[in-house]
C-alpha positions as CSV (number, residue, x, y, z in Angstrom):
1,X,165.8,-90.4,-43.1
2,X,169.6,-90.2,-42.2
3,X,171.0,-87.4,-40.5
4,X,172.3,-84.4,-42.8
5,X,174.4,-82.6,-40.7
6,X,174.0,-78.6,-41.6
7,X,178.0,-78.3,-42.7
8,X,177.8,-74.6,-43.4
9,X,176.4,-74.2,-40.4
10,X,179.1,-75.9,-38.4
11,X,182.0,-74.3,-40.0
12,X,180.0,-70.9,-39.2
13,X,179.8,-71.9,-35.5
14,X,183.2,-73.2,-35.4
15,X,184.8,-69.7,-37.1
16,X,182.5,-67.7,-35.0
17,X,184.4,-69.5,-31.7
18,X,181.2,-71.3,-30.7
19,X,182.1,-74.6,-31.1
20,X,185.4,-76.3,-31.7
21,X,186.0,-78.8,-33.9
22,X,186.3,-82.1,-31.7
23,X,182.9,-80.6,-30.0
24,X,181.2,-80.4,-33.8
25,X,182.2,-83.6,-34.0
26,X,180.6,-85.1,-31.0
27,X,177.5,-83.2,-31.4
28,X,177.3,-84.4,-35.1
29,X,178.1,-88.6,-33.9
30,X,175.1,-88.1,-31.2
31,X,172.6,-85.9,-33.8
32,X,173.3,-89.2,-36.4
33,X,172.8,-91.7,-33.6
34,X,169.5,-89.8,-31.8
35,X,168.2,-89.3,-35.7
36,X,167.5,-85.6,-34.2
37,X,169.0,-82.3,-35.8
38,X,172.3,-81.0,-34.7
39,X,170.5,-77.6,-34.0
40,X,168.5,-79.2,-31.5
41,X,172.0,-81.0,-29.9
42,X,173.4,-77.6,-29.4
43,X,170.2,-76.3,-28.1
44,X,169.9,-79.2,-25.3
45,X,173.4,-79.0,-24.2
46,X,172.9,-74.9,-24.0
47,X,175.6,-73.5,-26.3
48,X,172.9,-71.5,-28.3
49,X,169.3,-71.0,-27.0
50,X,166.5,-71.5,-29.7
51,X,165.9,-67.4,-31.3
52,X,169.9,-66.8,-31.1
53,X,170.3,-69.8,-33.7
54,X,167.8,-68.7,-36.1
55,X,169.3,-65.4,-36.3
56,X,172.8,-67.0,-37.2
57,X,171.2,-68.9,-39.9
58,X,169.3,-65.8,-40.8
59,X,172.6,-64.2,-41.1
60,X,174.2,-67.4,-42.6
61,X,172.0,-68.4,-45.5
62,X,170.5,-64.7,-45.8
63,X,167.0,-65.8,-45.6
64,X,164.3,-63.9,-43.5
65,X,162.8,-65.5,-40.2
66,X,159.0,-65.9,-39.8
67,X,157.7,-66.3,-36.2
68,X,154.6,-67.7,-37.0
69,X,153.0,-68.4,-33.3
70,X,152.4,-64.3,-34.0
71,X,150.8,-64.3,-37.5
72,X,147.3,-65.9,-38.7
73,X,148.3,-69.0,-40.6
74,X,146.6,-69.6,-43.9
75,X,144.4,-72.7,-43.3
76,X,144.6,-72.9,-47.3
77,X,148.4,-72.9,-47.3
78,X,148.6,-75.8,-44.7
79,X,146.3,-77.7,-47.6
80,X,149.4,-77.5,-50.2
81,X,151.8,-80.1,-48.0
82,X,150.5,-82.9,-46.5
83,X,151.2,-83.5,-42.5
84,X,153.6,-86.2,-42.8
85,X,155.9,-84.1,-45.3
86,X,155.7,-81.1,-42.9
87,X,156.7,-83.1,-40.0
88,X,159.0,-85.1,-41.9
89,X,160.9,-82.3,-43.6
90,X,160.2,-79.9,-40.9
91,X,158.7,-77.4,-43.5
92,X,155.5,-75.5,-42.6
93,X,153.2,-73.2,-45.4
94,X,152.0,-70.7,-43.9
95,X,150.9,-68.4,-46.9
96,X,149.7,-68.7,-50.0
97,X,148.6,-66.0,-53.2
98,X,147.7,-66.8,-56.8
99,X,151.4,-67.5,-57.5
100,X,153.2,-68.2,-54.5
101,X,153.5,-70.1,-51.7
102,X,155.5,-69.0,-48.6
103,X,157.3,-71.9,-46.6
104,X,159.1,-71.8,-43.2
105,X,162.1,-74.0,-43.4
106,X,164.1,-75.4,-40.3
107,X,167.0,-76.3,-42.1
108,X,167.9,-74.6,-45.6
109,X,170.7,-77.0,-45.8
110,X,168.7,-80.5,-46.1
111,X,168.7,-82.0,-49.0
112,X,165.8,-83.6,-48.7
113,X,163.7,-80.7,-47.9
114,X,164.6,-78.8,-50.7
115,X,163.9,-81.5,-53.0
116,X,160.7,-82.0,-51.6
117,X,160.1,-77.5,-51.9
118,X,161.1,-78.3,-55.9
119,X,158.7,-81.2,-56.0
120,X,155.9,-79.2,-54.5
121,X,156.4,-75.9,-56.6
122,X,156.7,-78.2,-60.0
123,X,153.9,-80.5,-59.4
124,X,151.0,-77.1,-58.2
125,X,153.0,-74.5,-60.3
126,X,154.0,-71.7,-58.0
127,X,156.7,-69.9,-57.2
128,X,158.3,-70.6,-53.7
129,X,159.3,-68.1,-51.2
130,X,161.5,-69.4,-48.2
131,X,161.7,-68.0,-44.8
132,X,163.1,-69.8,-41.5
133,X,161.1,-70.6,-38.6
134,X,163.0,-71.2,-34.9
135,X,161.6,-74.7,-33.5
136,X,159.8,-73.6,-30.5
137,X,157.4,-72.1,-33.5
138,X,157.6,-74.9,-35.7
139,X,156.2,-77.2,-33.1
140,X,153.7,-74.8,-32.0
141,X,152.1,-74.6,-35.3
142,X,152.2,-78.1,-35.7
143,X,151.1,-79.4,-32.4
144,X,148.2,-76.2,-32.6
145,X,147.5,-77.2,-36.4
146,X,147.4,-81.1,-37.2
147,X,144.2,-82.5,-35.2
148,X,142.0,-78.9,-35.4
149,X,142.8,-78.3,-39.1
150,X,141.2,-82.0,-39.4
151,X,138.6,-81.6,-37.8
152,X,137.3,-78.1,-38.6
153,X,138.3,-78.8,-42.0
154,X,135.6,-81.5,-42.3
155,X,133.2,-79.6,-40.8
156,X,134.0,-76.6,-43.3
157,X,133.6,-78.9,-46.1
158,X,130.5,-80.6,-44.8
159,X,128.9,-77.1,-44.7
160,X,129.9,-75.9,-48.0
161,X,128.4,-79.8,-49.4
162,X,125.2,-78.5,-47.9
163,X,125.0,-75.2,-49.1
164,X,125.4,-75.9,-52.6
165,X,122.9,-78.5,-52.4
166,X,120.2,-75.8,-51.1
167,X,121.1,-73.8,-54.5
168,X,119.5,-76.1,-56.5
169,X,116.1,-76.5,-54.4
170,X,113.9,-74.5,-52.7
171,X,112.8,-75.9,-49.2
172,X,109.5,-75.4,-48.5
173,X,108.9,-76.1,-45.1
174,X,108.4,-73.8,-42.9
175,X,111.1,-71.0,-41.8
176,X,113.7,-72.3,-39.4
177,X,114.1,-70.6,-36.0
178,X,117.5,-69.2,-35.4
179,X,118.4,-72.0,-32.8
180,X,117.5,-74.7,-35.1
181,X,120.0,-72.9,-38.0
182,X,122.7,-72.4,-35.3
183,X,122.6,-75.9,-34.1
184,X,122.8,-77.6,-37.8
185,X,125.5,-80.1,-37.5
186,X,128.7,-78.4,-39.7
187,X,128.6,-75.2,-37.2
188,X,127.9,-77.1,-34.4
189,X,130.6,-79.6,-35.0
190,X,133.1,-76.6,-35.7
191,X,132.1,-75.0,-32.3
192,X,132.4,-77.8,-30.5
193,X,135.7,-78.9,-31.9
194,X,137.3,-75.7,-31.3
195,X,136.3,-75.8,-27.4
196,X,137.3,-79.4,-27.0
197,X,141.0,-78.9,-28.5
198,X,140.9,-75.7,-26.5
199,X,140.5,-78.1,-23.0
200,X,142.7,-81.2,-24.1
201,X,145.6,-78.5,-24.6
202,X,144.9,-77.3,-21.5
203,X,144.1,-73.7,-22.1
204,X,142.7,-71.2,-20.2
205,X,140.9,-68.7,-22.4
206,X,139.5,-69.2,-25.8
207,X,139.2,-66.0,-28.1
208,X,137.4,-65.4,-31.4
209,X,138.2,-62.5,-33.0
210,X,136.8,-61.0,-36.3
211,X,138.9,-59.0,-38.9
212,X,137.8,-57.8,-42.6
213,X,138.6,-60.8,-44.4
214,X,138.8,-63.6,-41.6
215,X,138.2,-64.9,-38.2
216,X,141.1,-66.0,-35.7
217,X,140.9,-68.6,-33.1
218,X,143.5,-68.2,-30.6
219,X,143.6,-70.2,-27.7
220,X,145.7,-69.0,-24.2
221,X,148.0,-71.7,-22.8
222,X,150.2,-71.4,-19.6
223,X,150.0,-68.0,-20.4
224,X,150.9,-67.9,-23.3
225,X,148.2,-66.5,-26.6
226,X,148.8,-68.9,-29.1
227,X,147.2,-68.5,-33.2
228,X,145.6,-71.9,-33.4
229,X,143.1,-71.5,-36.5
230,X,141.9,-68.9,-39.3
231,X,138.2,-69.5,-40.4
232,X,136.0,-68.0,-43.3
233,X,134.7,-64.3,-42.5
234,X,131.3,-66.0,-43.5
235,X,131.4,-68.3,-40.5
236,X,131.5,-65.5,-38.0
237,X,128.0,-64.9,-37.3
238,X,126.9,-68.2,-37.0
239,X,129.5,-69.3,-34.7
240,X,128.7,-66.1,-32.4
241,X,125.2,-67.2,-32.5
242,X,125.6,-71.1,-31.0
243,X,128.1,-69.3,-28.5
244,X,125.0,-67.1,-27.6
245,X,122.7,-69.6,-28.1
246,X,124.7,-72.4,-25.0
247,X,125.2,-68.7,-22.6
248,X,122.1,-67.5,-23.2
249,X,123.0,-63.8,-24.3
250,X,120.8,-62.2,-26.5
251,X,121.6,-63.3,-30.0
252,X,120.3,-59.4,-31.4
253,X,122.2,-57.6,-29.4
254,X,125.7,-56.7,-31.1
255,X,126.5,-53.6,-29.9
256,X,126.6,-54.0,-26.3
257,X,129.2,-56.4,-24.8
258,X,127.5,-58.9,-22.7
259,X,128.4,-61.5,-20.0
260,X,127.7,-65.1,-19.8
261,X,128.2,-68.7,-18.9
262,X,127.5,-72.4,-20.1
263,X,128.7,-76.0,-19.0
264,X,129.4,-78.5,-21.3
265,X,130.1,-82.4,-20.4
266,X,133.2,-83.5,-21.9
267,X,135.1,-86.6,-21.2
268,X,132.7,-87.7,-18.4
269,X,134.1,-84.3,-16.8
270,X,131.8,-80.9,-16.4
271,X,133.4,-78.0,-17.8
272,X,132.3,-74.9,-17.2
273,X,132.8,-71.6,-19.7
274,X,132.9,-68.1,-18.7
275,X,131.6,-65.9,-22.0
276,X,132.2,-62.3,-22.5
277,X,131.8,-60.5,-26.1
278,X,132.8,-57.0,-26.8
279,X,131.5,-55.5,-29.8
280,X,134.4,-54.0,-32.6
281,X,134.8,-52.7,-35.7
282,X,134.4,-55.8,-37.5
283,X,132.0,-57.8,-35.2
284,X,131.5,-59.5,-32.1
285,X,134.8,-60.8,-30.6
286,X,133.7,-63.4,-27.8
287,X,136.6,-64.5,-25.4
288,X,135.5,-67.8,-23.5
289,X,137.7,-68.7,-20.0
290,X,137.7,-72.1,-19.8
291,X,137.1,-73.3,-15.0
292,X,137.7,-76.6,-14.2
293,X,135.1,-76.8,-11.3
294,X,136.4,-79.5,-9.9
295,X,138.9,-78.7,-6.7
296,X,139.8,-82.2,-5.6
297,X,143.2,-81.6,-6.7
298,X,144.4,-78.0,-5.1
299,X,146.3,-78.4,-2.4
300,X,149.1,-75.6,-1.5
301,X,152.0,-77.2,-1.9
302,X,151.0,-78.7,-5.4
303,X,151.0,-74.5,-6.4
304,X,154.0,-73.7,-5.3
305,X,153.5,-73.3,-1.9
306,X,156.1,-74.9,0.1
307,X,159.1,-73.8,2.9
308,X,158.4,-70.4,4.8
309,X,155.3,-69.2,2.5
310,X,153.6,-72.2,3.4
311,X,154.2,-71.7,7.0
312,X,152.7,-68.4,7.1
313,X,150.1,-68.9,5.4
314,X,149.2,-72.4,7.3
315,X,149.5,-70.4,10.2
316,X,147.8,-67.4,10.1
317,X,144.9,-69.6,8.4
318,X,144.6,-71.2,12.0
319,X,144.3,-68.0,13.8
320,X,140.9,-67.4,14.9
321,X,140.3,-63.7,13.3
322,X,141.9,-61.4,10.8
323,X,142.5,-61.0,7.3
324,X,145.2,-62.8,4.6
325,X,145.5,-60.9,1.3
326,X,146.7,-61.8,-2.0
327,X,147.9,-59.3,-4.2
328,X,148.5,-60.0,-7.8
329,X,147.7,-59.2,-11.5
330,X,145.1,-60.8,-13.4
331,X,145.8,-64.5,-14.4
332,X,148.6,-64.7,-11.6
333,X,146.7,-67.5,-10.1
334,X,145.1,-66.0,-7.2
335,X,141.6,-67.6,-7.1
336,X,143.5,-70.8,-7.2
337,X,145.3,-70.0,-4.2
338,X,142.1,-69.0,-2.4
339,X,140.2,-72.4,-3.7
340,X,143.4,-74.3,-1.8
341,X,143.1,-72.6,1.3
342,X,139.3,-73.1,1.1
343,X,139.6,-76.8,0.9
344,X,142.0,-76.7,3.7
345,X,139.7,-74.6,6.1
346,X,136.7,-76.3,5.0
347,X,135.5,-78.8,7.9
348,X,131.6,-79.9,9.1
349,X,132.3,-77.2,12.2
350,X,133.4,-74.4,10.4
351,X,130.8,-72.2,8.0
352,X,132.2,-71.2,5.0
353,X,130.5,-68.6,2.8
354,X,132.2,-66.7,-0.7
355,X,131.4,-63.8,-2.7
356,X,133.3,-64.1,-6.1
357,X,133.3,-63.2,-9.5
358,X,132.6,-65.9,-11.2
359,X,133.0,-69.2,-9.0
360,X,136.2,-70.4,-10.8
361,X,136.2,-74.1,-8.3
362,X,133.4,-75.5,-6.7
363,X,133.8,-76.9,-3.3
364,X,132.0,-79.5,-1.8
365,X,130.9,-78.3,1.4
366,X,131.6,-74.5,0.9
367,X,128.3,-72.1,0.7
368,X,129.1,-70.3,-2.8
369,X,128.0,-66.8,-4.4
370,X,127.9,-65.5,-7.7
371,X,128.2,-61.7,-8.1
372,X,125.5,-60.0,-10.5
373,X,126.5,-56.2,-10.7
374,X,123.6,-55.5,-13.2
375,X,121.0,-56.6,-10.5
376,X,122.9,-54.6,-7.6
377,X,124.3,-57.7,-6.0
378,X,127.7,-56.6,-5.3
379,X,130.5,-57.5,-3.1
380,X,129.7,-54.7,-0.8
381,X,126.0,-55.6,-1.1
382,X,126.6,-59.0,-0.7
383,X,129.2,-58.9,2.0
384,X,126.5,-57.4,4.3
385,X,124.1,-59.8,3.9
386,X,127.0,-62.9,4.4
387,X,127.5,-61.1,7.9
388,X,123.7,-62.6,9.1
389,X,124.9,-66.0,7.2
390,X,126.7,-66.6,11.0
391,X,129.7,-67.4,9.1
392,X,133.7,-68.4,10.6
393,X,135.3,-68.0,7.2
394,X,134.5,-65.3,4.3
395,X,135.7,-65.1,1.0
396,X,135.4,-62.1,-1.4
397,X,136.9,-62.6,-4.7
398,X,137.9,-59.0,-4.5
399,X,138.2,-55.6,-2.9
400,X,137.5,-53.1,-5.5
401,X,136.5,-50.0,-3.8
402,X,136.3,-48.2,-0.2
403,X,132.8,-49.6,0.8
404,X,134.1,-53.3,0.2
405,X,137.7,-52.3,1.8
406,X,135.7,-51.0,5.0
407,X,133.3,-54.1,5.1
408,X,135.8,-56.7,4.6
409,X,138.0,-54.8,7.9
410,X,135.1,-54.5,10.1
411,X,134.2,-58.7,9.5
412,X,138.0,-59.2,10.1
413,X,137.7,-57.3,13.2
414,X,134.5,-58.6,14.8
415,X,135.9,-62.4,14.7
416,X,136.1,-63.8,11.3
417,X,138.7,-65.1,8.9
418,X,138.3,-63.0,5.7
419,X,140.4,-64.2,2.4
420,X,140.3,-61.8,-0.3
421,X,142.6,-60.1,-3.6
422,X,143.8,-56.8,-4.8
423,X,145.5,-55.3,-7.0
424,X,149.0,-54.3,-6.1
425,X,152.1,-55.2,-7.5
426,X,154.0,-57.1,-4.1
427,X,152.8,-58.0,-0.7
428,X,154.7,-54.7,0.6
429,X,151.9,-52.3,-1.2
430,X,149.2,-54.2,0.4
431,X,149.4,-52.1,3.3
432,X,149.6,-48.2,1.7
433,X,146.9,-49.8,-0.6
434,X,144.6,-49.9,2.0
435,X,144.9,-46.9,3.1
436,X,144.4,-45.8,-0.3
437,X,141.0,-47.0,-0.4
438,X,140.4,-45.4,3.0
439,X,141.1,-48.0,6.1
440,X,141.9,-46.4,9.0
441,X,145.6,-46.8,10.2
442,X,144.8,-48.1,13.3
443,X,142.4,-50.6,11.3
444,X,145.0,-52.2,9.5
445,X,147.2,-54.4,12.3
446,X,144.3,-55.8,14.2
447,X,142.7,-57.2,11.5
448,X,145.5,-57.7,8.7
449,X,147.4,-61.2,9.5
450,X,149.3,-61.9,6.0
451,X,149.9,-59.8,3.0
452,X,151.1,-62.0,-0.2
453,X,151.6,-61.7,-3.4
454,X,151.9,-64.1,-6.2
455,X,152.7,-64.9,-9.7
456,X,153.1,-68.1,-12.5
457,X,155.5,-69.2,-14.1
458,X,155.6,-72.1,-16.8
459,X,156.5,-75.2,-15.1
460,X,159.8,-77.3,-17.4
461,X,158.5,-80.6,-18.1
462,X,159.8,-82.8,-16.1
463,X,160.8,-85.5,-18.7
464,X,162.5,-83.7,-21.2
465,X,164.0,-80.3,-19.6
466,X,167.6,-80.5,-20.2
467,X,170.3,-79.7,-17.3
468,X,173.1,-77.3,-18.4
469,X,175.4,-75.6,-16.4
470,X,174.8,-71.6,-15.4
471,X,176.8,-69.7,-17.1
472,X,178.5,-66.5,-15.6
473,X,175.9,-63.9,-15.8
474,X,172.8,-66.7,-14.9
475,X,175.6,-67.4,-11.5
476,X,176.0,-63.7,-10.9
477,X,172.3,-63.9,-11.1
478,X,171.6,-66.8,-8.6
479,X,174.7,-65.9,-6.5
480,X,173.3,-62.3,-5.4
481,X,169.7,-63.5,-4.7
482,X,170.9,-66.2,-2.3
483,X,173.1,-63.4,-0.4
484,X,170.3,-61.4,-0.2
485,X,167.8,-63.8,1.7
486,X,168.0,-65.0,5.4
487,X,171.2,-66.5,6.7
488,X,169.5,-70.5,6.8
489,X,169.3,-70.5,2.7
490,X,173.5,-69.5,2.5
491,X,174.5,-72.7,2.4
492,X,173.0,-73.0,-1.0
493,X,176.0,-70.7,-2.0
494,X,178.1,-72.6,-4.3
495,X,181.8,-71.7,-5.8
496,X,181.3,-74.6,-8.3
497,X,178.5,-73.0,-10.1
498,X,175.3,-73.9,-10.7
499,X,173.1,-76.6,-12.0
500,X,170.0,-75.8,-13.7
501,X,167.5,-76.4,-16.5
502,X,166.0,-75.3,-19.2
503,X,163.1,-76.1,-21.7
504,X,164.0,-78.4,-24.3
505,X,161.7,-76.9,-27.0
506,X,161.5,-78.8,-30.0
507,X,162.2,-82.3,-28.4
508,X,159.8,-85.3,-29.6
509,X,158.5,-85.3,-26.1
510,X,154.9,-86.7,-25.5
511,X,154.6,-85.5,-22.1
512,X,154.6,-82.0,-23.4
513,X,154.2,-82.5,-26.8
514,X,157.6,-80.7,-27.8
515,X,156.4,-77.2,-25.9
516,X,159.4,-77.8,-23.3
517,X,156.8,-77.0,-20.4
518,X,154.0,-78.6,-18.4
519,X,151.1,-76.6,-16.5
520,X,152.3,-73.6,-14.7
521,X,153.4,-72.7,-10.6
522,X,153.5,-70.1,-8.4
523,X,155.9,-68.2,-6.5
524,X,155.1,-66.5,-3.5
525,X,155.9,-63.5,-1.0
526,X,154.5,-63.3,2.7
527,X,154.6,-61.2,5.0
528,X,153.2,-61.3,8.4
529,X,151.8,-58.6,10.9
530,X,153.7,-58.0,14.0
531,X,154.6,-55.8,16.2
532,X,157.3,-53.7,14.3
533,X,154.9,-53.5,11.2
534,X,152.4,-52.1,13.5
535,X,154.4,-49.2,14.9
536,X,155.5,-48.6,11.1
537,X,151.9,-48.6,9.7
538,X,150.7,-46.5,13.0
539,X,154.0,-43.8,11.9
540,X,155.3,-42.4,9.0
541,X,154.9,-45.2,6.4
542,X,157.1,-46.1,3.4
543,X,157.4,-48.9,1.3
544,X,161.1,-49.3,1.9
545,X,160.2,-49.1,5.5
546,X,157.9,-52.0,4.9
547,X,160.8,-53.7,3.1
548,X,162.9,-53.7,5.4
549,X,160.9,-55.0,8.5
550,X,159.5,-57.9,5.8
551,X,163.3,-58.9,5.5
552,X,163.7,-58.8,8.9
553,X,160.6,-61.0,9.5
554,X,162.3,-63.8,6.7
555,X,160.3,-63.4,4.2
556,X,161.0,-64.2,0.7
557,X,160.3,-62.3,-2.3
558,X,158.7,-64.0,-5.1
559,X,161.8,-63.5,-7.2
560,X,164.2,-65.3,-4.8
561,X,161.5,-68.3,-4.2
562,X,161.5,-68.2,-8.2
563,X,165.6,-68.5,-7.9
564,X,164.8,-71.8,-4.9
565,X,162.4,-73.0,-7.6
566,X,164.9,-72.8,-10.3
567,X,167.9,-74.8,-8.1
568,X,165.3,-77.9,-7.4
569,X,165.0,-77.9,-11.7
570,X,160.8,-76.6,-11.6
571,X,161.2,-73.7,-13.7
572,X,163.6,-72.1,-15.9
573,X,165.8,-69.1,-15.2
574,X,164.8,-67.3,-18.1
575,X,161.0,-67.4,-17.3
576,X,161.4,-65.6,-13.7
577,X,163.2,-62.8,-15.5
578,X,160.7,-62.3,-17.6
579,X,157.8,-62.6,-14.8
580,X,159.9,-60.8,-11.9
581,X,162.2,-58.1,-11.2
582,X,165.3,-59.3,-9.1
583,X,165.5,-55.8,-7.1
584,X,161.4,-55.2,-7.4
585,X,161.4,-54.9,-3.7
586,X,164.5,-53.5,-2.8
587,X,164.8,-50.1,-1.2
């Protein structure tokens, strides 16, 4: 199809003092000879960021916007246009009543598009309704949509083709078990279909979640909670009974939430599932987190570890004693951090043993433990009994309460490495956290070597993201945090400006599939013990205190490694801002 260039549009962005006219005119010439839409030229060479032009064009053609990566998606709608129209004509149906059909149109201003809308309406006679959807959510719902649709779709259709053949006949063989009705091929197929899409687009969590009239399948990726599929309300129990049926919960028991696991093979690759249901209002919701067990490609530096973090760390994990902490929210990556240091520590002459909750990586070599609270097998519990496992290295997935704390200080102290979490928000409440939890003062500097803290950010894929130059607010921005960290990283300083990237959402990109961004890194804070910190812990402590000694020492905080991260093109500026707080440290 020929380019349409969106002329109200331009003239709108030319008034408005966004463009000029010679620059609509070389934006136009490179649209026509890329065959790509001139809202996606202006969006790679950063003169408007994806939600800003959709609310011009709200503005513009008065039409309301629809951000469908936050609604339930009528798998009935999608039905009504075939795939190649919607990517064709960049129209998506996402709703649909006795009468009318609601569509989601990129640009109101192509022809063809709106010929195609007429078509559709005359042809199924209904009455159209037309709202505009921003790309990032056009390609989310059609990257999320196309293949599961497909393939749940046939297996929908396959089920109804057998129930209304049992109508007509009575079977007279004996009553089927509950396995044997839960494993039939349609809900099986469905099941299975939903968890391999959920792996291929590399998500970490699946969640099924009943409502009165429906039941959403939502996968998380890089983060991000994403709608991917509506199914019938009649589906529900079945599909929470063959997710009982592969964890082994007990299929009768809905009003307790319950914990399990199950491994699948998929790909020639063993996947293991982490299950959890909770009961509601309107059913069993069951949340799946998807572990790789596989390890043989963690290694520090591949997370984000690299420069001064990954000195410390490398250091104090060859020190023959003492403690390194992570701190960090849930999902910040932590466990991954601690399976990278494992398979760096892990040798024939060194005895490794873990306590965690559950074993997110197995590795090869490493003496692993699964936590069963309901059996009294805690980490306090089992952190006793790992101290008569002779071990040089100990691992426990986390310290949640004063007994763990205590053990975990005393194995530090009596000549082990311990690796373990918390929950803090920066590797400068580390230390008043312990104390919370009741370590003793003088506890702390003998046996703590590294407090860190972490968090992920969406990594910019690194064959589409598109370089732009910072603009004065993003230098301002970039400017301070260099100023602010030790003297060796001024000469990043520039009067020039800066260079960076962004995510070139929309794009026709294979790599990333038109998402802008690739798997997810970390960036770090460490800080070490010495003998400052130890006179500060052993006085009057305060986090500002802290603070300052940890600027002393050269550490950087994970907002300012996000800003180093953001100069070598890995990540975007407006991701750190919305993961970390430039002055989250500061005193």
């Amino acid at each position: 199809m020929p380019n349409n260039s969106p002329q109200t549009l331009i003239n709108e962005l030319i008034r408005s003092g966004v463009l000029t006219k010679d620059t609509a005119d070389q934006y136009e010439l490179l649209a026509d000879q890329q065959g790509r839409d001139f809202g996606q030229i202006i969006m790679d060479k950063g003169i408007l960021a994806d939600a800003d032009l959709v609310q011009i064009k709200s503005s513009l053609y008065k039409l309301p916007i629809i951000a469908l990566d936050k609604i339930d998606v009528d798998k009935n709608a999608l039905k009504e246009i075939s795939e190649d129209t919607v990517t064709f004509y960049k129209i998506v149906p996402f709703s649909r009543d006795a009468s009318t059909l609601r569509i989601a149109i990129i640009d109101p201003e192509n022809v063809g598009a709106l010929e195609a809308i007429k078509f559709i309406a005359s042809n199924k006679d209904l009455t159209i309704e037309k709202y505009l959807i921003s790309y990032k959510d056009f390609n989310a719902v059609l990257r999320n949509y196309r293949s599961l649709i497909g393939e749940v779709g046939e297996a929908l259709e396959t089920l109804s083709e057998e129930l209304e053949n049992k109508k007509d006949k009575v079977d007279e063989s004996m009553p089927k078990s509950i396995d044997e009705i839960t494993a039939e091929a349609p809900v099986t197929k469905i099941v299975t279909v939903i968890i391999k899409h959920a792996v291929e687009s590399r998500a970490s969590d699946i969640h099924i979640e009943p409502f009165d009239d429906r039941v959403r399948i939502r996968f998380r990726i890089d983060g991000i909670l994403i709608s991917t599929l509506t199914l019938p309300k009649n589906l529900h129990s079945a599909i929470i009974t063959r997710v009982k049926i592969l964890s082994d919960l007990k299929i009768d028991e809905t009003r307790l939430a319950q914990d399990g696991r199950f491994a699948i093979n998929l790909n020639n690759k063993k996947i293991d599932f982490r299950v959890s249901t909770f009961p509601t209002k309107n059913g069993e919701k069951i949340v799946l987190r998807i572990l790789d067990p596989l390890s043989g490609k963690i290694d520090l530096p591949d997370l984000g570890l690299d420069g001064r973090p990954l000195e410390v760390i490398e250091k104090a994990m060859k020190k023959p004693f003492g403690s390194i902490l992570i701190t960090g929210p849930t999902g910040s990556g932590k466990s991954t951090t601690l399976a990278g240091m494992l398979k760096r520590m892990n040798s024939e002459d060194v005895n490794i043993v873990t306590l965690e909750d559950p074993i997110e990586y197995f590795v090869d070599g490493v003496n692993q433990s699964q936590i069963h609270e309901e059996i009294g097998y805690t980490f306090a519990s089992g952190l006793r009994h790992i101290l008569r496992q002779d071990p040089d290295v100990i691992m426990v997935g986390e310290i949640r309460d004063r007994e763990t704390a205590a053990l975990a200080t005393q194995a530090a102290l009596t000549g082990h490495i311990v690796l373990s979490t918390l929950h803090t928000n920066d590797a400068i409440g580390v230390i008043p956290r312990l104390i919370d939890m009741g370590v003793e003062k003088y506890l702390i500097p003998p046996t703590v070597n590294v407090a860190a803290a972490q968090r992920l950010l969406r990594r910019l894929c690194p064959d589409c993201k598109t370089q732009i130059k910072a603009n004065i607010g993003e230098e301002k921005i970039i400017s301070d945090s260099i100023k602010s960290m030790p003297k060796e990283y001024s000469e990043l300083l520039s009067k020039n400006g800066y260079t960076i990237y962004k995510a070139n959402v929309g794009s026709d990109c294979r790599t990333c599939s038109g998402k802008g961004y690739k798997g997810r890194i970390g960036i770090f804070e460490m800080m070490e013990m010495t003998v400052e910190l130890e006179k500060i812990i052993l006085g009057t402590i305060s986090e500002s205190v802290i603070f300052q000694e940890a600027r002393r020492q050269g550490m950087i905080t994970m907002f300012q490694d996000g800003i180093l991260k953001i100069l070598k093109g890995t990540v975007s500026l407006d991701e750190l801002l919305e993961v970390a707080e430039a002055g989250s440290n500061v005193d």
